[in-house]
N, C-alpha and C positions, 0 to 999 in steps of 0.2 A: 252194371253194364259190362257186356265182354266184349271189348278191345281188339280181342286177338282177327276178329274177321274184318275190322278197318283197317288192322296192318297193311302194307304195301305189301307185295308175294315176296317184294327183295331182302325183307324182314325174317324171313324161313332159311337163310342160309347165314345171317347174321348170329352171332354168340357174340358172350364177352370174352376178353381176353384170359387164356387159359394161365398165362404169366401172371397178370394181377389179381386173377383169381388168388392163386399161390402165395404172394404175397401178403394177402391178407390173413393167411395162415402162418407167416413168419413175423407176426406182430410184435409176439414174446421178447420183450430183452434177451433172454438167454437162447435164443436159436438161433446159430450161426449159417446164417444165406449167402449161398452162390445163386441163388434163385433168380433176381433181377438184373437187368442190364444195367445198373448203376453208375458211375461216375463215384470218387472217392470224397466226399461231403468237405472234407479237412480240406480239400486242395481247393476248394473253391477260392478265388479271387476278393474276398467280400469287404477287403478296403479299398480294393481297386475302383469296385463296383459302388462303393457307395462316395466315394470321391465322384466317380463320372456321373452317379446319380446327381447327386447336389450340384456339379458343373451344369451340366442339360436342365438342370428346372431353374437356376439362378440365371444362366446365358442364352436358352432358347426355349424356355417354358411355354412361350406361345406358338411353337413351331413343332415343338413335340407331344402338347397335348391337342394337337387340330387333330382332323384327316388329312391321309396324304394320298400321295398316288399306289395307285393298286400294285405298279411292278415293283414301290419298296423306296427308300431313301439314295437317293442318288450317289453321297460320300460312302456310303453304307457297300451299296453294289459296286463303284467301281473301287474300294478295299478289296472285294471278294476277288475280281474280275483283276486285281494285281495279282493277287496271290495264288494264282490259279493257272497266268500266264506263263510262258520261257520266252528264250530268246529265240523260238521258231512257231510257238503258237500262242497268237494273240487272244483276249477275249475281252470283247467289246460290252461295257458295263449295261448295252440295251437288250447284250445276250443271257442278262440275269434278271429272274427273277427271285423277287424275296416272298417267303412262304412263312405258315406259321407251323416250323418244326417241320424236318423233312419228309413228316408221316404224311401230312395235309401235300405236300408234293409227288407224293403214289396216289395219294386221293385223288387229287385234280388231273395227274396224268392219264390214270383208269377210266373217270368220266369225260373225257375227250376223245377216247381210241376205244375204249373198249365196247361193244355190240353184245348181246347174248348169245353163247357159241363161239366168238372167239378163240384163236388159238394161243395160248401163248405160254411160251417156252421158260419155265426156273430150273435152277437148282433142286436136286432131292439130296438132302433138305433143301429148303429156305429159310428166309425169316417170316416169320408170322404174321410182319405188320402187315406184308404187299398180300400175303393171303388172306387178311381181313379189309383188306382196301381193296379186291379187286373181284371179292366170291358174288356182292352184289350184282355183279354186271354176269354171272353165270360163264366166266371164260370155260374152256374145256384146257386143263392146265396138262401140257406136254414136260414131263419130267425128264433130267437129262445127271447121267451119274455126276460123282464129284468124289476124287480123290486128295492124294495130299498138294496135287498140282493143278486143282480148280477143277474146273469143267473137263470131262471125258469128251475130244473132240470127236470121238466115234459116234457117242450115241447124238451128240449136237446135229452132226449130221443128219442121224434119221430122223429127229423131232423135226428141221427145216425141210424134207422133206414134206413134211405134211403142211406148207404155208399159213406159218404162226404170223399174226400179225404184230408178236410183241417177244421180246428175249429178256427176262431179265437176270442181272447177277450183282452180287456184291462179293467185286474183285479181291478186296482186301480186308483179311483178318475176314472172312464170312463168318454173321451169325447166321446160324448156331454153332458152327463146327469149327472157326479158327482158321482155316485154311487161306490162301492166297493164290491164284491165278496167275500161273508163270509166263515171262514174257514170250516163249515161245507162241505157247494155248490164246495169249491176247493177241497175237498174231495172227496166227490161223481166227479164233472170233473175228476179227474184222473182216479177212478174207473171204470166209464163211457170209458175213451179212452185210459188207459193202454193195449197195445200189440195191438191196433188195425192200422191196416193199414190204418194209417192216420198221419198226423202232426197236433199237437195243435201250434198256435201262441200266444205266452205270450208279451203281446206287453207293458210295462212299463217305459213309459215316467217321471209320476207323483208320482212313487210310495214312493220315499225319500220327497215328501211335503206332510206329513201327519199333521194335526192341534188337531186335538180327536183322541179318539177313540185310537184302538191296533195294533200294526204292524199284517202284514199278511204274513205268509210263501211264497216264491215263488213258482208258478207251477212246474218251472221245479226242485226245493231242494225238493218237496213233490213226484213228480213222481222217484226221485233218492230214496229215504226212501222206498219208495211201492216196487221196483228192490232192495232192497238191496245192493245198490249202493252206494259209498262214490261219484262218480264224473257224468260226463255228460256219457250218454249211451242211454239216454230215446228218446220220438218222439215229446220231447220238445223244440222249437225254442223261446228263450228270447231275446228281442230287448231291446235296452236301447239306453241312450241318455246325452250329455253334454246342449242341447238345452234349458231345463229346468232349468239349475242348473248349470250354468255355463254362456252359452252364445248363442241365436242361430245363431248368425252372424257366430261360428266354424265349422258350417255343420261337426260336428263330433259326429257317433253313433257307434254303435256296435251291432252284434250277437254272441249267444252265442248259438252253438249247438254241438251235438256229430258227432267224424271224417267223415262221411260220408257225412254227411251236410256241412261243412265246406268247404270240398275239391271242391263239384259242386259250392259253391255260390264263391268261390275263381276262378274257370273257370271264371262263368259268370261275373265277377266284372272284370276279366282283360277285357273281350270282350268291358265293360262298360266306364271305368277309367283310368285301370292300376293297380289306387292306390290312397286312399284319400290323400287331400293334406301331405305332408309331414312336411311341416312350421308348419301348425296351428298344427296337430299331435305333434308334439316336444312343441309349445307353450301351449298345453292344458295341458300335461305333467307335465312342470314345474309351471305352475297354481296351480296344482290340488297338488301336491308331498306338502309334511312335514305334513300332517293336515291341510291343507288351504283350501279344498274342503269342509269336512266337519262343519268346523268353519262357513265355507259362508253358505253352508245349512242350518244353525243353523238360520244364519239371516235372511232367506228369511222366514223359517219356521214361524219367530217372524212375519214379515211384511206380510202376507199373510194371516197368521190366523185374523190378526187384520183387514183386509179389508174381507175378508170372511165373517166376525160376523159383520161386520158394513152393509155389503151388505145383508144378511138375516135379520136384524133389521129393515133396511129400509124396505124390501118387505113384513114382517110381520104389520109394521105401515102403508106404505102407499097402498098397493096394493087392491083391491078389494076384498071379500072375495071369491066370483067365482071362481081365479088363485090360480092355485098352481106350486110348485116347491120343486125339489129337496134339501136337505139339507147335501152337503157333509162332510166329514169327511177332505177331502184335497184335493189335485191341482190347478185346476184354473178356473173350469168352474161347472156352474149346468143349469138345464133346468125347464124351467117355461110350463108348458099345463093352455090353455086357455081356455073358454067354444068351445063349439063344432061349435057355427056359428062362430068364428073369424078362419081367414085366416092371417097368422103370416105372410105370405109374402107380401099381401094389407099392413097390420099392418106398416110394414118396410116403409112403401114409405110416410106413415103420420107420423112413428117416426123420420126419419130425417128433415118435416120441423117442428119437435119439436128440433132439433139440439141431438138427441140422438138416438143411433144404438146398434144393435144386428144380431145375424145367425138367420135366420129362420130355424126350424127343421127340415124340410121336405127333404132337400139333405143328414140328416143324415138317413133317413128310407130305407127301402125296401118295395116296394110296394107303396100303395094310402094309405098312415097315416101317423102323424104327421106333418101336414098341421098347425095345432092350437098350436104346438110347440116354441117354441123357445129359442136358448143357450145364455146364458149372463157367462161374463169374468168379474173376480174382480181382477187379479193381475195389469192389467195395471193402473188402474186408483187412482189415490188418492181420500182417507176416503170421504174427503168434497165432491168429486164430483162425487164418488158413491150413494151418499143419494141427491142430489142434480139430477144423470142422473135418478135414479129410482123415485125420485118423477117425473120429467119429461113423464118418460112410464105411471106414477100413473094415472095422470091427462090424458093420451093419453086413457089408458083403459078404466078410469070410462066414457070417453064419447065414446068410440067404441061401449061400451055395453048399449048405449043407441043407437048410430046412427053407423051401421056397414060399415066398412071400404068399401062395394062396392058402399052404398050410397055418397059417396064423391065425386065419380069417374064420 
């Protein structure tokens, strides 16, 4: 029987993920990946976790293996909804909801706002995930530059010109590229999209792995100051996440918007779930409670800056001088441009029989650019075999740029 005429038509712009594609090509023990967005396996928590495990099934095992309510565990949300607040912007634990993994919170956001035809405003690049969460609904995606200082307030301009009903950015540490959004630029964003009929996504995976540099205000605390606002009110949606800083095996994220938003994405999540799990909810909880959250922060913060500096050392030593790349402030990833004749996706297919991998940039664009791209990941890999997989691309480059990857072929 063929299937493919039952498909939904929203099935014709779906694929799978070109990253785990990839990944499955980086199986081998001996190939060293910057390929995935990873988390660093060693750092995980997993006496912590299994202490708070065996707490919650021995003290509330009836309470966390029930159902619960759809916006999320209540100790759970207002942990989030401290941690999130200052001393001039409140947030009200009704203004969270819990999700499963911040991914399912573009999901859910997409099926609430988005129509076919759609306008709606990213980064060129982006990340991937919100381009595969939101191609079903056929938006017409308005691309807006991005430097070492975020968003180009220029071109933001013209794409709001054409009345986008959605903006999205991830301010800090952005994947794919690393960069950060200065507080200037979030300045003028708000000014730019204050009272306009639209929704900005604040989408902050990365933002607690900062290594340099100076914290940055959140969109949605700065769109609250501009309202005269102590709490959420604004046309700000903040996503956030346990996946980074914690665990991503928890599939456990959150949104954080004003009642209105809350209430639709609370429909649509029962249509979806119900309810994220309830277990891991109560285990992430008693993880995260007393100062153990940020204590673990602390360390990863330590472990990460120090492979971040060893991974830009190496690509300043061995790379060619043609390449360049980003140099971020924090998270987990930055982005290398090649000269213009390399094709980073040939590239891929001669760096694995050098036993070493990376994203090609090109699924993060919009449009026909960033072909000659490509993301590299420093938190999974250990120091030695950071300088060890980049000299490996060293020596893949200096001979691309002599014999280019379609002559191989």
């Amino acid at each position: 029987m063929n299937f493919e005429n039952l498909f939904a038509e929203r099935m014709s712009v779906m694929k799978r993920s070109s990253i785990r594609e990839i990944l499955k090509l980086t199986a081998r023990p001996e190939v060293i990946s910057f390929a995935g967005g990873l988390p660093a396996p060693e750092l995980f928590p997993t006496e912590r976790f299994a202490e708070a495990a065996a707490k919650v099934i021995t003290e509330q095992g009836q309470q966390a293996l029930q159902y619960s309510p759809t916006e999320g565990m209540a100790e759970l949300r207002e942990l989030i909804a401290g941690r999130l607040s200052t001393p001039d912007f409140h947030i009200d634990p009704a203004n969270v909801l819990m999700v499963t993994g911040s991914q399912q919170g573009l999901d859910l956001i997409c099926r609430i706002f988005l129509n076919d035809s759609d306008k709606m405003v990213v980064e060129n690049p982006t990340y991937l995930g919100m381009l595969m969460a939101s191609r079903p609904y056929h938006p017409r995606y308005l691309p807006v530059e991005t430097d070492d200082d975020g968003i180009v307030i220029d071109t933001l301009d013209d794409a709001l010109e054409a009345r986008p009903k959605m903006v999205y950015t991830v301010p800090n540490f952005q994947n794919p590229q690393g960069v950060t959004l200065s507080t200037e630029r979030r300045e003028q964003l708000i000014d730019r999209t204050y009272n306009r009929s639209l929704v900005v996504i604040e989408d902050n995976p990365y933002g607690e792995l900062r290594y340099s540099g100076s914290d940055q205000p959140s969109l949605i605390s700065m769109d609250a100051a501009k309202r005269g606002a102590s709490g959420v009110e604004g046309n700000i949606i903040y996503l956030g996440t346990f996946s980074k800083i914690l665990a991503p095996g928890l599939r456990i994220g959150w949104i954080v918007a004003n009642d209105a938003i809350i209430d639709k994405l609370v429909q649509i999540k029962q249509s979806a779930d119900l309810h994220s799990s309830t277990l891991t909810q109560y285990i992430a909880y008693e993880v995260s409670r007393d100062g153990f959250l940020e204590s673990h922060i602390g360390k990863l913060r330590e472990v990460y800056r120090q492979r971040r500096d060893v991974m830009l050392d190496a690509l300043e030593t061995y790379f060619p001088a043609e390449v360049t790349w980003r140099k971020p402030e924090g998270g987990l990833f930055l982005m290398v441009t090649l000269p213009e004749q390399v094709d980073a996706y040939d590239l891929l297919q001669r760096a694995l029989e050098y036993d070493v991998a990376f994203v090609p940039g090109g699924d993060f664009h919009i449009g026909k650019s960033g072909w000659n791209t490509f993301r590299l990941n420093f938190s999974n890999a250990q120091p030695d075999m950071i300088v060890e997989g980049v000299k490996r691309l060293a020596a893949l480059l200096k001979e691309e740029l002599v014999t280019p990857a379609a002559a191989h072929k």
